[in-house]
Steps between C-alpha positions, in 0.01 A plus 500: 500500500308628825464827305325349193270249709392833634468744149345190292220440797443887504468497127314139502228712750494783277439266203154348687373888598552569124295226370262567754423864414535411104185223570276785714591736212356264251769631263397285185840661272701430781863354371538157645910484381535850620368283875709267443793720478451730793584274783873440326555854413380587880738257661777604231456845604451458866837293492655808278386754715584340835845425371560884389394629858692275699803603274403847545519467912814338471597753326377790771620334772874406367530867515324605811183522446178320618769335743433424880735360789420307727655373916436134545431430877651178579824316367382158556387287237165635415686854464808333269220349292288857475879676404529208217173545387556872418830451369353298254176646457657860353171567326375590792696822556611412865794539600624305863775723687547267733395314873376654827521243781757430764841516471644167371220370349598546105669235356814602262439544120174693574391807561617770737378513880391888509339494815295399791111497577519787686677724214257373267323918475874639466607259216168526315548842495920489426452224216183684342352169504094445349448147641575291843483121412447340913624159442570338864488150565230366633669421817591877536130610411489610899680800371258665225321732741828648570628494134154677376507757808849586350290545188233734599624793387647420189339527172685257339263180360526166737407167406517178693691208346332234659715218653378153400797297433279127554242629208720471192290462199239684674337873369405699737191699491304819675144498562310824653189456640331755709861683529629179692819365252540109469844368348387169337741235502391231332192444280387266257570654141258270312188595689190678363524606148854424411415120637232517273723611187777274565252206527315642153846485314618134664141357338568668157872497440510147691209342262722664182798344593302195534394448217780646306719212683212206456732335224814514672325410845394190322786426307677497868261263653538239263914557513423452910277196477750304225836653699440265853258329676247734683260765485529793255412767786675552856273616750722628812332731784584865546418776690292760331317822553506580937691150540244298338607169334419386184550227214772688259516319141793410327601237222698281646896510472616200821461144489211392715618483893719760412534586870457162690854497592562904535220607656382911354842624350535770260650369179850484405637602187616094325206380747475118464164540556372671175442315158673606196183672357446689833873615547366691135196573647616700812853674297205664241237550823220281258379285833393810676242539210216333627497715780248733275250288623588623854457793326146505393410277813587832709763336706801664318558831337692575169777675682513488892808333704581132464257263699699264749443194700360516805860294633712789388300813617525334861872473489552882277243695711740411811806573285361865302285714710198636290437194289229423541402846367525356171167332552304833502471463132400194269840299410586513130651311217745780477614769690734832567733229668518232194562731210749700726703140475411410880345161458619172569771407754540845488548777841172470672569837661517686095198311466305627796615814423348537129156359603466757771611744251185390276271474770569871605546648160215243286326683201406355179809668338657312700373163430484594133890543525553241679322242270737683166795409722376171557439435076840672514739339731300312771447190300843374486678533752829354661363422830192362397561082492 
């Protein structure tokens, strides 16, 4: 999927430069179907061609060729994780022969302890490996001068694996400027232009789903108002965009003073507290439909993580370091976490984990799948009462 988010924006880019030139060319014969069919045949043969050469290497390198080896510096886990990686990442054409750290420092079921630091020139040379992967612990990183002196005469590649165990979810990235290198950590994805994009498609696809849901919006209202005494929309506080709070909409599925005797709780699947209409409501995820007025109001996003009360993110933040990272981005009335089944009374540390995977990896391909899986299999779901 990563691969054709990438191919259809390269031919979606290509598309705009050839309407472009076709207007300065004033071209008044020019086919408009023949147009219309060049971004699909581009992408189609992009896809086609990409597939052939990657079979092609595979090819090359299951017999020898176009094939590199490589020492892994470090057995700890950033070094078991860089040996995983490769083993299942063969496209690459890398093969790991095995550790170089101290001696009873690899763990059994992995691979081979072929050295020390110090040999690090003699088994470059004896394994005819192309690539050092230095992946210490960041508690060890006292010991790189030493492991890139060993280095200094070999003409093998090295990379750094960087150790960052407490940034999960995170991408790193490198910045040059004036030949000074900054690894960046942590960084808003939405800011700048892609802020302005993702806000662009939460006005238009948010107002079409709008109105395309008007009737059955209304239809629900009246159910709500004729179901129990009360209100037809909840109004609870959550924390938005950089911990911000904010009126969230929903129709509402308790009685009134639905938590006078609980206090905040999540909700229970059977709760007491829910009507008969709501328990409906919340299996098919139809209350959580006038949050497109959040939406449009620029308090939510289409996709983003799950907002939360401000009651809960005190007692999680203490329990799961890094959540409040989730807050980086506008919440969402879906997200990587909900379609991937982790919603409801459901692990909060799964949860975590998938938001931080969006934040670090957002694009719109990515919110565009996300939304299909949503239509698909996010609006029922078995946790969701």
């Amino acid at each position: 999927p990563r691969e054709l988010g990438v191919v259809c924006r390269a031919g979606g880019l290509l598309f705009l430069l050839t309407i472009a030139l076709t207007f300065y060319r004033r071209d008044l014969y020019e086919s408009r179907l023949a147009l219309g069919i060049f971004p699909v045949l581009c992408v189609v043969g992009l896809t086609v061609a990409r597939r052939i050469l990657w079979r092609v290497l595979r090819f090359l390198r299951g017999r020898g060729l176009n094939h590199g080896r490589a020492l892994i510096v470090g057995a700890g886990r950033t070094g078991r994780l860089v040996a995983k990686t490769m083993a299942d990442n063969q496209w690459t054409g890398i093969e790991a022969v095995g550790f170089v750290d101290r001696p009873g420092k690899v763990k059994p079921n992995t691979l081979p302890l072929v050295g020390t630091v110090e040999e690090l020139p003699r088994l470059v040379e004896e394994h005819d490996v192309d690539h050092v992967f230095v992946a210490l612990p960041l508690s060890r990183y006292a010991e790189l001068p030493s492991v890139y002196a060993a280095l200094s005469d070999v003409f093998a590649e090295v990379q750094l694996v960087p150790d960052v165990p407490n940034l999960a979810g995170m991408k790193l990235r490198m910045l040059h400027v004036d030949n000074v290198g900054f690894l960046e950590l942590r960084r808003n994805p939405h800011c700048g232009w892609p802020s302005l994009i993702k806000r662009a498609t939460d006005l238009v696809v948010g107002s079409a789903a709008l109105v395309l849901l008007s009737p059955l919006m209304l239809c629900l209202a009246v159910a709500v108002k004729f179901s129990s005494p009360g209100p037809v929309f909840f109004r609870q506080s959550r924390a938005g965009l950089g911990g911000r709070n904010f009126n969230m909409l929903k129709f509402r599925t308790m009685y009134l003073d639905a938590e006078k005797e609980t206090g905040p709780v999540w909700t229970k699947a059977n709760d007491a507290r829910c009507t008969r209409l709501g328990r409906v409501m919340r299996r098919w995820s139809m209350d959580e439909l006038p949050q497109l007025f959040n939406v449009l109001a620029g308090d939510m996003s289409l996709v983003g993580p799950r907002p939360e009360r401000a009651v809960f993110i005190e007692k999680f933040r203490r329990q799961l370091p890094g959540y409040c990272q989730r807050h980086q981005v506008r919440c969402g009335m879906t997200g990587w976490a909900q379609v991937n089944g982790w919603r409801g009374n459901t692990s909060l540390r799964h949860r975590l984990r998938c938001d931080l995977y969006y934040i670090a990896n957002w694009s719109l391909w990515l919110d565009a799948q996300i939304m299909l899986m949503t239509i698909w299999k996010g609006i029922r779901n078995p946790h969701a009462y």
